[in-house]
C-alpha positions as CSV (number, residue, x, y, z in Angstrom):
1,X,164.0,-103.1,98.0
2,X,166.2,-105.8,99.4
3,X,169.7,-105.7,96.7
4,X,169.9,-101.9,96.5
5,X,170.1,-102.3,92.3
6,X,168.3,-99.8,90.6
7,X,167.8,-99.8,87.1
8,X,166.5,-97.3,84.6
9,X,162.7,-97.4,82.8
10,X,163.9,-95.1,80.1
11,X,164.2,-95.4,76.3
12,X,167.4,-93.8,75.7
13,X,166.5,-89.9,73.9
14,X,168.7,-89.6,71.0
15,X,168.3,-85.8,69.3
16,X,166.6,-86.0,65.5
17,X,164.2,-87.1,63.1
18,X,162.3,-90.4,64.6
19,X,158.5,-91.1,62.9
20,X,157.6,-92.8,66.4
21,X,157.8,-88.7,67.6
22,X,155.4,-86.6,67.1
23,X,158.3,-84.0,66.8
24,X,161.9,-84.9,66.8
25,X,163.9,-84.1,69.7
26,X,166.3,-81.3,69.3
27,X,169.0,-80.4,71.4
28,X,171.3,-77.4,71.2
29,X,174.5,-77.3,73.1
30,X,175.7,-74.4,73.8
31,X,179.7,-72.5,75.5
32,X,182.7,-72.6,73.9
33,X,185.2,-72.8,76.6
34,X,188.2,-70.8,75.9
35,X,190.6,-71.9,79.0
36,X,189.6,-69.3,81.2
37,X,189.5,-70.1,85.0
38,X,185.5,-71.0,85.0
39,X,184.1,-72.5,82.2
40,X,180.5,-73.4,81.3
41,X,178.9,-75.3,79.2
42,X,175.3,-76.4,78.4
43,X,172.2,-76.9,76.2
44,X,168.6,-76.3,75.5
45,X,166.0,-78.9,74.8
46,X,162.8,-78.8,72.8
47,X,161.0,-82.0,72.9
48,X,157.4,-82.9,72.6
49,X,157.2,-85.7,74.6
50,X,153.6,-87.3,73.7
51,X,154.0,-89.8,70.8
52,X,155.4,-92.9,70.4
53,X,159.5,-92.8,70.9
54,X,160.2,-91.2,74.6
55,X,159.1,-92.3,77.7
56,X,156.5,-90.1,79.3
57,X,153.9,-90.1,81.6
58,X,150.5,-88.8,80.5
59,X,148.9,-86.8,83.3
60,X,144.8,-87.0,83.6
61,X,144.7,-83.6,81.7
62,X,146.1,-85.5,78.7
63,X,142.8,-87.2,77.2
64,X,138.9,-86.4,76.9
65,X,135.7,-87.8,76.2
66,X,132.9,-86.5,74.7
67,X,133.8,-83.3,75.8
68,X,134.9,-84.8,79.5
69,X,138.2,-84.6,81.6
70,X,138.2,-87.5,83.9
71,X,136.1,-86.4,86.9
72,X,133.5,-84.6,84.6
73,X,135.8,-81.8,84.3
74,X,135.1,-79.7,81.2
75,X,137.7,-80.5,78.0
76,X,137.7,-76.9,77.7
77,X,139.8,-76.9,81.1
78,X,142.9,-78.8,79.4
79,X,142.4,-76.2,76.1
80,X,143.5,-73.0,77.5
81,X,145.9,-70.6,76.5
82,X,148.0,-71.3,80.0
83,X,147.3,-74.9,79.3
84,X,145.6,-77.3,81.8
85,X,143.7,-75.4,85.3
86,X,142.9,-79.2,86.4
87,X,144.2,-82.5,86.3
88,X,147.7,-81.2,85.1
89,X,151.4,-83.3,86.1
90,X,152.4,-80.9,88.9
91,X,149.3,-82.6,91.1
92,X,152.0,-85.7,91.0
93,X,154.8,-84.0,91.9
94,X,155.6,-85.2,94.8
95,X,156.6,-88.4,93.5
96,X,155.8,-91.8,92.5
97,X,156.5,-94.3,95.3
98,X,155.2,-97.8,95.3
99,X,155.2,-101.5,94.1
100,X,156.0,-102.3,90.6
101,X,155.0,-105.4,88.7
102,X,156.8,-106.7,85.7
103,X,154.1,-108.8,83.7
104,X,156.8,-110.0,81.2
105,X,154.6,-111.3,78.3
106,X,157.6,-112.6,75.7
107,X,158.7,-114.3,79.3
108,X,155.8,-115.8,79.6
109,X,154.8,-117.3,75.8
110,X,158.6,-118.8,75.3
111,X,159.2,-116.0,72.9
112,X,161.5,-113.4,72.3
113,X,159.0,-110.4,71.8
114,X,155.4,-110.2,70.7
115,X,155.2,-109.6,67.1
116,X,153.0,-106.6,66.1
117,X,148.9,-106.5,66.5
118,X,149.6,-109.1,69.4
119,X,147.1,-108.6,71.9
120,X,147.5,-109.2,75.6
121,X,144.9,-110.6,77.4
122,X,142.5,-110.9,80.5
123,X,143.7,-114.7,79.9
124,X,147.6,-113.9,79.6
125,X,147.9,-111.6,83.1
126,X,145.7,-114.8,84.6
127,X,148.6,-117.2,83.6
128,X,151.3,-114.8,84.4
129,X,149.6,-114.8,88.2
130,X,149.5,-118.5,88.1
131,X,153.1,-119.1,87.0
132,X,155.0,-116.8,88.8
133,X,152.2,-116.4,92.2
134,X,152.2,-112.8,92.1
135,X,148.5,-111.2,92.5
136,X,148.6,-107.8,91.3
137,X,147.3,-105.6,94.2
138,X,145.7,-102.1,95.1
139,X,148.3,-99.2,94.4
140,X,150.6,-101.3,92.3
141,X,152.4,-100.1,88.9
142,X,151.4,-102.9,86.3
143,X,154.6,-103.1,83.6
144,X,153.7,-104.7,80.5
145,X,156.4,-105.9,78.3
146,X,155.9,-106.6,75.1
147,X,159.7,-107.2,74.2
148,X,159.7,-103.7,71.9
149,X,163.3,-103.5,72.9
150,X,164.5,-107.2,71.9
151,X,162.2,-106.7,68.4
152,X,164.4,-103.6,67.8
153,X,167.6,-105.0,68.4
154,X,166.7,-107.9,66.4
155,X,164.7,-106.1,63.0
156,X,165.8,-103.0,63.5
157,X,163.1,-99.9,64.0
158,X,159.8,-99.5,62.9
159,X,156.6,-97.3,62.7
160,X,154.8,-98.8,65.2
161,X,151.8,-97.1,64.2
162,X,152.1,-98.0,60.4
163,X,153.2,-101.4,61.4
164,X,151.6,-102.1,63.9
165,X,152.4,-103.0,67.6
166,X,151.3,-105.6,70.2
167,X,149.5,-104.1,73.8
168,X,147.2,-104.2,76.4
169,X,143.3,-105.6,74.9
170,X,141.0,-103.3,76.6
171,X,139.2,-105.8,78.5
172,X,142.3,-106.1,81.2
173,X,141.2,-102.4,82.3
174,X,138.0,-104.3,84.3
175,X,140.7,-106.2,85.5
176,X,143.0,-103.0,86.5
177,X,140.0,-101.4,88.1
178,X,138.4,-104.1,90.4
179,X,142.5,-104.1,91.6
180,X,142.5,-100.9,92.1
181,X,146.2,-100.3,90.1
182,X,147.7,-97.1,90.1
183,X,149.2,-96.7,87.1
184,X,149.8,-98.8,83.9
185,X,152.8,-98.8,81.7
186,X,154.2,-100.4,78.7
187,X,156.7,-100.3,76.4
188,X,155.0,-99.3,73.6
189,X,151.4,-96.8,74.3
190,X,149.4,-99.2,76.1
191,X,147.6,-99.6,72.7
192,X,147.0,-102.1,70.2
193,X,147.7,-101.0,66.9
194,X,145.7,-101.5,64.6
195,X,143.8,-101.1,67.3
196,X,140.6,-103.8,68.2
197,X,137.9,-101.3,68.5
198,X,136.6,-99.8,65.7
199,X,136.4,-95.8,65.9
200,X,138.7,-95.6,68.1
201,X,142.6,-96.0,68.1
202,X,143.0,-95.2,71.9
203,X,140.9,-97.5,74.1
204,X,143.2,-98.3,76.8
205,X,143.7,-94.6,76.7
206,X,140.4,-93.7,76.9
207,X,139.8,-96.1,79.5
208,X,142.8,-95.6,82.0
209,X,142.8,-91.8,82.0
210,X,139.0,-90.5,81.2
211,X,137.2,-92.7,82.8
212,X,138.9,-94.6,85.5
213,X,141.5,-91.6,86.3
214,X,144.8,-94.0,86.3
215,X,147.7,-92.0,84.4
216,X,149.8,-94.4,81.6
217,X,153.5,-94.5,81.6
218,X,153.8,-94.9,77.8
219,X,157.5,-95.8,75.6
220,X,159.5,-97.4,78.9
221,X,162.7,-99.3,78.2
222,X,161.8,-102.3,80.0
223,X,164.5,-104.6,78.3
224,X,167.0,-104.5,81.4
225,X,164.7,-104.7,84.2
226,X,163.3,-108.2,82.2
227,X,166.7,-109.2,82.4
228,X,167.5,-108.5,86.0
229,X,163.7,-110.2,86.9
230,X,164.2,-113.0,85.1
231,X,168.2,-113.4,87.0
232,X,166.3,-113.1,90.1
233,X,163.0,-114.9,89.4
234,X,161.4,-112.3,91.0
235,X,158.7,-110.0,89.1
236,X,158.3,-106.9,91.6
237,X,160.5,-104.4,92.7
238,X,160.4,-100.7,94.4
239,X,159.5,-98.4,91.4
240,X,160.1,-95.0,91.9
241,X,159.2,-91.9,89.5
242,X,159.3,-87.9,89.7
243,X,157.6,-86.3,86.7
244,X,158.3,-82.6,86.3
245,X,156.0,-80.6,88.1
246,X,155.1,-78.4,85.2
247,X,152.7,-75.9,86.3
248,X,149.2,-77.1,84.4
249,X,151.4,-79.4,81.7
250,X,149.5,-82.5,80.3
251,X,152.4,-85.0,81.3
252,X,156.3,-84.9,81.3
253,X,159.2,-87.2,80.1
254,X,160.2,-89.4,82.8
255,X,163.3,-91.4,84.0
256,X,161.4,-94.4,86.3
257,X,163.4,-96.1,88.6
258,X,163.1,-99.8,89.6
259,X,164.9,-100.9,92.6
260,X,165.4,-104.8,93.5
């Protein structure tokens, strides 16, 4: 942190009907005032935050393979009544504390956004790292932009499972490991849709949190840091982020923070 300008990684939430949610957000606001000498006023939330529209951050208790929880834990561990007895969000919440790195795609190919099915590659993060001399490091959080933002303000919304999205290929997760990243987040899911591998439409899922035990911020609103990068020609910045400790949840909605 060197400016003190922090800027939010949220998608804005905006209450209803969304096909990107996997249920819309519904907010009921609630007190009616009346003049008295206290007044109060307030709401209650229902949100199911996996999906495709709101930022989140998927815990390790969020996906299974083969019957395996990253670590060899059971999937029948993440299946209970009470919900997840291992790997659940409230083992991160303390906090989120470290580098960020903006690997701004559109930035880097001359282009607005990525159109959909557009795959980034072990090739595209090796040209980002030679035009801008950032190395991506141990304990960093990688960003990848795929200009979702800029693609809605320009066409308007879409399905981006129907349609299609671009993302991470899942060959950059060798790269991700032998780095030893932290975490990964995207604009989108960290997925290609349709995705490349046939059988199954959540490699980098599969991959990040199964087997290599790195948790995926998914649906960031990456859109303003890009700009304030670009202003400043300079791609990392203090990111900060405090999921909900939710006692043996799979994940939480998040509000990251990057600070230049």
């Amino acid at each position: 942190m060197r400016a003190g300008v922090a800027i939010s990684l949220s998608r804005e939430l905006k209450p209803g009907e969304d096909a990107n949610a996997l249920a819309p957000l519904q907010v009921e606001y609630t007190g009616k005032g009346g003049g008295g000498l206290v007044s109060f006023f307030g709401d209650r939330t229902t949100m199911v935050y996996h999906g495709w529209a709101y930022s989140h951050l998927d815990a390790l208790a969020h996906v299974a393979s083969n019957g395996k929880l990253y670590n060899g834990y059971p999937e029948s561990l993440a299946a209970q009544a009470d919900g997840a007895s291992k790997l659940g969000v409230e083992n991160m919440g303390d906090g989120i504390v470290t580098r960020g790195v903006l690997i701004d795609v559109p930035w880097l190919k001359n282009v607005p956004y990525l159109e959909p099915s557009t795959a980034i590659t072990l090739e595209d993060i090796n040209a980002w790292e030679d035009r801008t001399g950032v190395r991506i490091q141990q304990g960093d959080v990688v960003l990848i932009r795929t200009g979702r933002g800029a693609r809605e303000a320009q066409q308007g919304w879409w399905d981006v499972r129907e349609k299609g999205t671009a993302g991470p290929h899942p060959e950059i997760a060798t790269l991700l490991h032998e780095r030893g990243v932290a975490l990964l987040g995207g604009d989108v899911a960290n997925e290609i849709y349709p995705s490349v591998v046939p059988g199954n439409n959540a490699p980098m899922h599969l991959l990040a949190i199964a087997s290599m035990g790195m948790p995926l911020f998914d649906n960031l609103g990456l859109e303003a840091v890009a700009r304030e990068a670009r202003a400043r020609e300079r791609w990392t910045f203090l990111f900060v982020a405090a999921p909900l400790p939710i006692r043996h949840a799979t994940g939480s909605a998040v509000n990251p923070l990057a600070i230049f």
